[in-house]
C-alpha positions in Angstrom: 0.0 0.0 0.0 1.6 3.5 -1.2 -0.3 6.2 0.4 0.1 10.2 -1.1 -1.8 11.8 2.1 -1.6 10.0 5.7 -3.0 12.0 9.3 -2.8 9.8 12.3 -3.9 11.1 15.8 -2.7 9.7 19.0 -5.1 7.3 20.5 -5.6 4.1 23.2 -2.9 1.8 22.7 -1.2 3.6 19.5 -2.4 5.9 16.8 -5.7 6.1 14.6 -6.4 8.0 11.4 -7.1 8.6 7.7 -5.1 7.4 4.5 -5.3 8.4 0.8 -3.9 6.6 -2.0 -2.8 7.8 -5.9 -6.5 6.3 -6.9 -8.2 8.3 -4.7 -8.9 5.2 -2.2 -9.5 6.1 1.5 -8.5 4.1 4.5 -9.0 3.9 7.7 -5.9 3.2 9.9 -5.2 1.8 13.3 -1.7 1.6 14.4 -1.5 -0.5 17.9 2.0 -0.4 20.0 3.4 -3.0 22.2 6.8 -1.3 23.8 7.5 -4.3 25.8 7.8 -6.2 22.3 9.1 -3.1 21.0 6.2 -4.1 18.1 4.2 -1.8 15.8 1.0 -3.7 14.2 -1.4 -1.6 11.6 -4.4 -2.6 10.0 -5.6 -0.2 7.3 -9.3 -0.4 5.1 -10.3 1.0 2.3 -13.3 2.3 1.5 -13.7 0.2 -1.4 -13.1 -2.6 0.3 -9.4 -3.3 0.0 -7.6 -4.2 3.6 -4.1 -4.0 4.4 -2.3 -5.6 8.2 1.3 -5.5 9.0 3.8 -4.9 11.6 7.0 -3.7 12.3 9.3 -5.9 15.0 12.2 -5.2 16.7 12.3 -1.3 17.2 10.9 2.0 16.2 
């Protein structure tokens, strides 16, 4: 997923917020945090019905 705009606000647990891609495609984003695992996980859906998950391990 390439996104041209992103806006993520600070919220329980992580971060929440709005995503656009280059076809016009909007997404909702959750980003949850686990410090002790030092873990980022996302999940990310489109209005069109497109869904993206993912993490990032190991530092951030």
């Amino acid at each position: 997923m390439k996104l041209e705009s992103l806006e993520l606000v600070p919220a329980s647990g992580g971060l929440t917020g709005s995503g656009t891609d280059a076809e016009g495609q909007t997404y909702k984003i959750t980003v949850t945090q686990d410090p002790a695992a030092k873990e980022l996980s996302y999940v990310a859906e489109g209005d069109r019905g497109a869904t993206e998950e993912g993490s990032i391990a190991g530092g951030y």
